[in-house]
N, C-alpha and C positions, 0 to 999 in steps of 0.2 A: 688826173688824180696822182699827188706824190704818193709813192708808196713806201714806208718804213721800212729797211732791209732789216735781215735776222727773222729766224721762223714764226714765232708768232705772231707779230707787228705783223707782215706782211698776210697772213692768213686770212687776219681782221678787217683788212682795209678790201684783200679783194672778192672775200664771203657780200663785205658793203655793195662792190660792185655789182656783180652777181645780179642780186636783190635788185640793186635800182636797172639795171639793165633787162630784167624780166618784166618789172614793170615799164621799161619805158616800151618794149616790143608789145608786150598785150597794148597800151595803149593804142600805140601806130594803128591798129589791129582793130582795134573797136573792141577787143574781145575781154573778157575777167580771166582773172589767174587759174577762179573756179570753170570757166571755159575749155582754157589752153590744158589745164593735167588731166582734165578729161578725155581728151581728144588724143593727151601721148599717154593715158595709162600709168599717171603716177596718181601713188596716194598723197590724200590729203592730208594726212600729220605728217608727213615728210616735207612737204612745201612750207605748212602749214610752221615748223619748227626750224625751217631755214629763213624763212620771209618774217619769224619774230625771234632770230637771233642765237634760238636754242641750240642750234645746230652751225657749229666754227667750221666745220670740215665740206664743202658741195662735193658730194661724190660727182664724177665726170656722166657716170649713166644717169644722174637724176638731171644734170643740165640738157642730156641727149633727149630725152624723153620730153622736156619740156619745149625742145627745139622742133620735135616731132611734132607737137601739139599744135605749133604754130607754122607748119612746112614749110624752115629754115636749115640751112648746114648748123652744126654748130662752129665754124671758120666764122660764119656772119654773124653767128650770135656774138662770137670772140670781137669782131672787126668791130670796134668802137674806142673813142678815145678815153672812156672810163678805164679803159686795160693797157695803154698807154704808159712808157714811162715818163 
């Protein structure tokens, strides 16, 4: 994934990540997104409004929590070539 330098640009591209990297882990998983924030205790308008865009900014505790969910570090949630320069 190239990613746009300058703050914005870049926010955009890796909130995309993000997103598709959560999905691709539930998959591997077998499990639903509604699954995995159950299991780390986050709410569902908070996913719910990152995973349809409304939300630019991933706070670091909402990916922790999601990482929880699916009993990964968040390093291996990171460790992918979507987050790659």
């Amino acid at each position: 994934m190239k990613r746009v330098l300058g703050l914005w640009g870049e926010q955009v591209e890796l909130n995309e990540a993000i997103i598709e990297r959560m999905k691709e882990l539930t998959a591997e998983r077998n499990m639903t997104i509604h699954q995995v924030i159950q299991k780390g205790g986050l709410n569902q308008a908070t996913i719910s409004e990152l995973m349809n865009g409304r939300t630019k900014h991933s706070k670091v505790s909402t990916i922790q929590k999601f990482c929880n969910g699916l009993n990964i570090s968040i390093s291996y949630f990171f460790n992918s070539d979507l987050f790659s320069e």
